[in-house]
C-alpha positions as CSV (number, residue, x, y, z in Angstrom):
1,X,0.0,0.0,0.0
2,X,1.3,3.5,-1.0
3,X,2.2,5.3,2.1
4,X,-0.1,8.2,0.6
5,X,-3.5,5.7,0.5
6,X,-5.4,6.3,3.2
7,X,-7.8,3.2,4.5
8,X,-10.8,3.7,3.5
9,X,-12.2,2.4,7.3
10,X,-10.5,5.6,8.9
11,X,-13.6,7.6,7.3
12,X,-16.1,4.8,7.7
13,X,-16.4,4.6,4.2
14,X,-18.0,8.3,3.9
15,X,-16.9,10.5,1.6
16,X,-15.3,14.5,2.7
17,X,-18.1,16.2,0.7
18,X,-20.9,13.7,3.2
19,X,-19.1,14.5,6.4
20,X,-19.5,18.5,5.6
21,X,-22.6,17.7,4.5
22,X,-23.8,15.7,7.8
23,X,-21.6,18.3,9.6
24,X,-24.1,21.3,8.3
25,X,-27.0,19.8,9.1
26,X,-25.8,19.1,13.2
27,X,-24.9,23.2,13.1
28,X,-28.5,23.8,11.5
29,X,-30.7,21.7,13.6
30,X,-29.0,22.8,16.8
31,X,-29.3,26.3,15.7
32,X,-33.2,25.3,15.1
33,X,-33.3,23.9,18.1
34,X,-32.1,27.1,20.0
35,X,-34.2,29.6,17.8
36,X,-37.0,27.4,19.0
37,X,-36.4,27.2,22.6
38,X,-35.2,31.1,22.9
39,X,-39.0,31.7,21.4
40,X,-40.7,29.1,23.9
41,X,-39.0,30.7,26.9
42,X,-39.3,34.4,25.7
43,X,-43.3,33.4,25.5
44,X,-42.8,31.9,28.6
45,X,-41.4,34.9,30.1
46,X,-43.8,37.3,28.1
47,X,-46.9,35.4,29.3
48,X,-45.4,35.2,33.3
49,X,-45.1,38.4,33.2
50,X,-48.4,39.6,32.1
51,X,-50.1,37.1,34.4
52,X,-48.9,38.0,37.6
53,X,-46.4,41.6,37.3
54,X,-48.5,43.6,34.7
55,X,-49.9,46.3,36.1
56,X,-53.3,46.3,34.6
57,X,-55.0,49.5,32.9
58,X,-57.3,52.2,34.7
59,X,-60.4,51.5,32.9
60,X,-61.7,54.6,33.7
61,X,-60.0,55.9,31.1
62,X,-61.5,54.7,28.3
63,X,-64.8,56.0,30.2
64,X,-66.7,56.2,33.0
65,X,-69.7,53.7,32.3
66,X,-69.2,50.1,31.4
67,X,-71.8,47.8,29.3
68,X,-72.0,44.4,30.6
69,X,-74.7,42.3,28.8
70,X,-75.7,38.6,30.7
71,X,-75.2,40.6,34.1
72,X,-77.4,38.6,35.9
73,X,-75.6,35.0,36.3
74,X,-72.0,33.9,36.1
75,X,-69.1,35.9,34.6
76,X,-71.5,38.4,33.7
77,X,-72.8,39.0,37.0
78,X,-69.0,38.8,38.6
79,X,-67.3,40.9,36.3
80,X,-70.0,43.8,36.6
81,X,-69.2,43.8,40.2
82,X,-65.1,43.9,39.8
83,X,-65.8,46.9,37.6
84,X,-68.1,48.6,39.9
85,X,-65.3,47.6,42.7
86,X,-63.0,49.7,39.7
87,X,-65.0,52.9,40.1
88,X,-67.0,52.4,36.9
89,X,-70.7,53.5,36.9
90,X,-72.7,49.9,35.5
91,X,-75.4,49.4,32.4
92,X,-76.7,46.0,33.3
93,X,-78.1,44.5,30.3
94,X,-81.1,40.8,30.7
95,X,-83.8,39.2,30.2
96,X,-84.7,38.7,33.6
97,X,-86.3,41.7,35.5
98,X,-86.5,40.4,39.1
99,X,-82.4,39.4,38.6
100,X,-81.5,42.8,37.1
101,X,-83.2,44.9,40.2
102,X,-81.7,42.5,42.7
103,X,-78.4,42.5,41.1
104,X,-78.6,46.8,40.4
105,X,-79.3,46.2,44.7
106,X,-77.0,44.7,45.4
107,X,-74.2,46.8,43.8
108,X,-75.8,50.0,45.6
109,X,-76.6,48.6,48.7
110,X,-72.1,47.7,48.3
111,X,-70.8,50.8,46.4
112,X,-73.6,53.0,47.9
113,X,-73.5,56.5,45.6
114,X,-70.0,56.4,44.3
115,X,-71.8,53.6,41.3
116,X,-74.7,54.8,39.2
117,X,-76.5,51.9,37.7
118,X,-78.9,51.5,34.7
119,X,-80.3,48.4,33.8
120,X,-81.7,46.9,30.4
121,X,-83.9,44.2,29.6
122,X,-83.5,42.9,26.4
123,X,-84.0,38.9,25.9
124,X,-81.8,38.3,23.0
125,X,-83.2,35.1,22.2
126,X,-85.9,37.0,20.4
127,X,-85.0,40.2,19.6
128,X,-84.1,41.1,16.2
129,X,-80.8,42.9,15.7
130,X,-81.9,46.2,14.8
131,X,-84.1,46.1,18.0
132,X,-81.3,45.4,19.9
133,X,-79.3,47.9,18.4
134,X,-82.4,50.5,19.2
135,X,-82.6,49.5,22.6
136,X,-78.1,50.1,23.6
137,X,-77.9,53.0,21.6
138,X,-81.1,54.3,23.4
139,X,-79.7,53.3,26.7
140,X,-76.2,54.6,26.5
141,X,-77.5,57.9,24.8
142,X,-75.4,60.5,26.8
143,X,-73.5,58.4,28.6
144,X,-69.6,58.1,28.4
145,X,-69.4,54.4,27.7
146,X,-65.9,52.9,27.9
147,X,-66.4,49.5,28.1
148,X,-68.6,47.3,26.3
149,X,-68.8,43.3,27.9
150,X,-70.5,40.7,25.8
151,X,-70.4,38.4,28.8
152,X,-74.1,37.2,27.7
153,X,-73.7,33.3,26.3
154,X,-75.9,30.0,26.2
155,X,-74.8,26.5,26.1
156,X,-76.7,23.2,25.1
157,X,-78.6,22.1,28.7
158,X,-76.4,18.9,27.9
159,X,-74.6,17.4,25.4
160,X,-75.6,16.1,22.6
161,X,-75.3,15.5,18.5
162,X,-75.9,18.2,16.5
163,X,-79.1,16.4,14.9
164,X,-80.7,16.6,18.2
165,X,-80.7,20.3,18.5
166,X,-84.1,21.4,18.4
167,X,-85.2,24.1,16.5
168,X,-85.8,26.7,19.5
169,X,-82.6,26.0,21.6
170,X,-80.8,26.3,17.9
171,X,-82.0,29.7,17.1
172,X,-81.8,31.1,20.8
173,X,-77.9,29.6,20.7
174,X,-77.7,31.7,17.5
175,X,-79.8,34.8,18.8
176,X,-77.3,34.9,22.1
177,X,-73.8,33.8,20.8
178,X,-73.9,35.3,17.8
179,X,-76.9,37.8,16.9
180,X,-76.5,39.7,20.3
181,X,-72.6,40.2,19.8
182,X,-72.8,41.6,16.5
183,X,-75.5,44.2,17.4
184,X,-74.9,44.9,21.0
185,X,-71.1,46.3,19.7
186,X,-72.7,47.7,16.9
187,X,-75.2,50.1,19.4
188,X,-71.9,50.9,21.5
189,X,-69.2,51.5,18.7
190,X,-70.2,54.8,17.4
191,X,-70.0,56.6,21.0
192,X,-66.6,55.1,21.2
193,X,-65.5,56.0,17.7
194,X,-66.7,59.6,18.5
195,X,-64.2,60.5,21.5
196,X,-61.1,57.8,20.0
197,X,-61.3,55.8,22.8
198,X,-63.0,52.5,24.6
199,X,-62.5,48.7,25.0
200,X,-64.7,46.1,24.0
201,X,-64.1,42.7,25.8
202,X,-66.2,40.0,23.9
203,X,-66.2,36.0,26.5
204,X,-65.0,33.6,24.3
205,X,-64.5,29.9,24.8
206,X,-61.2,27.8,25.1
207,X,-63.2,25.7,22.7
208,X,-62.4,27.8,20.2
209,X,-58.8,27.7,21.3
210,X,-57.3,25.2,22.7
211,X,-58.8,21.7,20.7
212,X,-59.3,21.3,16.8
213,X,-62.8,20.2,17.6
214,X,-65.3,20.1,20.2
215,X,-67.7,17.2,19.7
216,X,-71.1,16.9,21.1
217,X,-71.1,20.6,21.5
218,X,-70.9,21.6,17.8
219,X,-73.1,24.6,17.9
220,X,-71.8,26.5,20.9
221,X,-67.9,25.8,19.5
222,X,-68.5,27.0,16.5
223,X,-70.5,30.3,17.6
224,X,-67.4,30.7,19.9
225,X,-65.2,30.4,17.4
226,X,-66.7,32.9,15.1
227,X,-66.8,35.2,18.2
228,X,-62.8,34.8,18.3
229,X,-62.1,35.5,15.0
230,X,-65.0,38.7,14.9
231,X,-62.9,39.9,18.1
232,X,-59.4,40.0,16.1
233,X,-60.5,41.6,12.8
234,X,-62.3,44.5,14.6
235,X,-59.0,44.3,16.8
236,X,-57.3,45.4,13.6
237,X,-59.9,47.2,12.2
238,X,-60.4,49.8,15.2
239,X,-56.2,49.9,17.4
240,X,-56.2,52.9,15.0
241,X,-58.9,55.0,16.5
242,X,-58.5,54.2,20.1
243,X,-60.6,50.9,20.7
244,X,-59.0,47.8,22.0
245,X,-60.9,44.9,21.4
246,X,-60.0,41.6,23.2
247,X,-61.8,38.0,23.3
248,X,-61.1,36.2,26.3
249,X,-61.1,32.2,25.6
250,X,-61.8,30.4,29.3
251,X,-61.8,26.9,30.2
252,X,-64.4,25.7,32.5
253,X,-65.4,28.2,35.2
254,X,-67.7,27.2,38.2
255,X,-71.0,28.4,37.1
256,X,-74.5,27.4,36.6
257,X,-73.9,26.4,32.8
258,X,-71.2,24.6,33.4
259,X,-73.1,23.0,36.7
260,X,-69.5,22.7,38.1
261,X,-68.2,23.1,41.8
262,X,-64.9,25.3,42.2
263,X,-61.8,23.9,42.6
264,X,-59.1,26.8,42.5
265,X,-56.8,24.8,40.6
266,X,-58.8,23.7,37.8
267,X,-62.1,25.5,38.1
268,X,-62.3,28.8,39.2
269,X,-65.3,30.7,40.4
270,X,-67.2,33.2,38.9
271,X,-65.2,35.5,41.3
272,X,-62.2,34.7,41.2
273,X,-62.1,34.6,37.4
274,X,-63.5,37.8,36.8
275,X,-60.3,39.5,39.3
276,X,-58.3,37.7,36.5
277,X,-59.9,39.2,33.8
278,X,-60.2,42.4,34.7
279,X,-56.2,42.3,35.2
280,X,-56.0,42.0,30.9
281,X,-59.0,44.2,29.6
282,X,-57.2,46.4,27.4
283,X,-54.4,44.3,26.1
284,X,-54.1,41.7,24.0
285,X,-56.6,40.9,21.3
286,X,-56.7,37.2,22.9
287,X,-55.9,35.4,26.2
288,X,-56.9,33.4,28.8
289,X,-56.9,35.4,31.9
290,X,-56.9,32.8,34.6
291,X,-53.1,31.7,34.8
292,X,-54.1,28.1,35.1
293,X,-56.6,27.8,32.5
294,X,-53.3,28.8,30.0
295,X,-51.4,26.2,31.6
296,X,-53.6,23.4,30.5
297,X,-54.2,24.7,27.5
298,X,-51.0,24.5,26.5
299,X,-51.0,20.7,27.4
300,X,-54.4,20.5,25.6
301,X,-52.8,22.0,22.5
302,X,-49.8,19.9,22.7
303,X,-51.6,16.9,22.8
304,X,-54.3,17.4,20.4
305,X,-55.2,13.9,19.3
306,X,-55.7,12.3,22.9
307,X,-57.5,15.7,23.9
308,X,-60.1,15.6,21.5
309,X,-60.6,11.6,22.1
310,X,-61.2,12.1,25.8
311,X,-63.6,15.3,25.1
312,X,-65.7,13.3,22.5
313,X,-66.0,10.1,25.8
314,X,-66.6,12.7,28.2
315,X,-69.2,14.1,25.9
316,X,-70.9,11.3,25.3
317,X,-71.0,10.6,28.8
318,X,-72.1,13.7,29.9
319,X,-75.0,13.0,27.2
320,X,-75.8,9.9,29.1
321,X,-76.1,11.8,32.0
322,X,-78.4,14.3,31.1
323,X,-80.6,11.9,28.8
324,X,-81.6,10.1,32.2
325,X,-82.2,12.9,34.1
326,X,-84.4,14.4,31.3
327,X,-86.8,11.2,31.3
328,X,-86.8,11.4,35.1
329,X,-88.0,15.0,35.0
């Protein structure tokens, strides 16, 4: 052998040109691989930050009156009392007029004169849009509204299949989720557009979110998911003239539509959601408030394929449920 050959097992049988080659693509994937982490911890660090060091916004500036439609129950109901607790004067907006008085009541008999309240009852299972456009503009006519809270939402009494949506609960879920939305902004905008300034906060669903599909609950997912993507267009459409429009995507809060008990860690209250979301009106154009509602939606999201396969069980489980108790009724 020439004392210039070199064995060809001292290179494994690979070529110079392969072993640059192979060589490159190490460098690139570990440079993909930091670029990628660097961007997981900075939205790490982004999203810690805003969670629990942010300092949230005076709402008062936007205004001195907040809207807050379904203000009788649930979120609604909380999050007009954390703004009242903010110094904001209170339009209370349902269908119910022995819960609006006791609720309007109850914020005076707390805040005493320092809260004005107006209430409006408006069931938007029936009421055309126009009307309901009629009846905000009406009711916020001289008043400095700066925030506007869709917080009014309906859910299926239990799951089921789309085919077995009757025709009544199909068009109130409609009329609510998605009629009221549309036309309660649209009798609140103009004020806003006027003076350059407000915030509309629409409740969304982690439904929308979090899993590619929702089964067994077709119809309120999909009206949630039309209420995320309506909240970042306008988002886009009005950060030019002052308005910052956000849509807040929840997981399960203790409530009466979700007929859930609290458990702090999983399931807030009412209450205790509502101090979260108060903390990112104003901000950005989607979030989930409640810092450990994001945390499992980011396991959710990461595992996909075994999250929707236990939703779907669970669904149909929960259809179970509610099937017996219907015939028991």
């Amino acid at each position: 052998m020439s004392a210039l050959a070199v064995p060809k097992s001292r290179h494994n049988g690979t070529s110079p040109r392969a072993m640059v080659l192979a060589d490159f693509l190490i460098a690139t994937a570990a440079v993909l691989g930091f670029v990628s982490l660097s961007r997981n911890l900075l939205a790490f660090a982004r999203w810690s930050h805003a969670a629990f060091l942010r300092k949230p916004k005076d709402l008062r500036d936007y205004g001195s009156w907040a809207v807050v439609t379904g203000a009788t129950d649930g979120v609604g109901k909380a999050l007009a009392f954390e703004l009242a607790s903010e110094g904001l004067n209170l339009v209370l907006v349902g269908r119910n007029p022995g819960k609006l008085e006791a609720a309007s009541s109850e914020l005076r008999k707390r805040h005493g004169e320092t809260v004005e309240v107006k209430t409006v009852i408006a069931d938007f299972a029936k009421l055309r849009g126009e009307e309901i456009t009629a009846a905000m503009a009406g009711a916020t006519e001289g008043l400095d509204v700066g925030l506007l809270v869709n917080g009014a939402g309906m859910a299926y009494p239990y799951a089921r299949y789309f085919h077995e949506v009757d025709r009544e609960l199909m068009e109130s879920m409609l009329g609510v989720n998605l009629n009221a939305v549309v036309w309660v902004t649209k009798g609140v905008i103009d004020g806003m557009l006027k003076k350059k300034r407000g915030a509309i906060l629409n409740m969304g669903s982690a439904s929308s979110m979090y899993a590619s599909a929702y089964p067994l609950q077709t119809l309120y997912a999909s009206t949630k998911a039309f209420m995320a993507m309506f909240s970042r267009c306008m988002s886009l459409e009005y950060k030019e003239q002052g308005i910052d429009i956000q849509c807040q995507v929840p997981l399960f809060i203790a409530t009466k539509m979700t007929m859930l008990r609290s458990r702090p860690m999983l399931v807030p209250s009412a209450k205790m959601f509502s101090r979260a979301s108060v903390r990112w009106i104003g901000y950005e154009c989607q979030c989930n408030p409640y810092w450990s509602h994001a945390v499992q939606g980011f396991v959710m999201h990461a595992l996909d394929a075994i999250c929707v396969w236990y939703i779907k069980r669970y669904m149909e489980w929960m259809r179970r449920e509610g099937l017996e108790q219907h015939r028991h009724l």
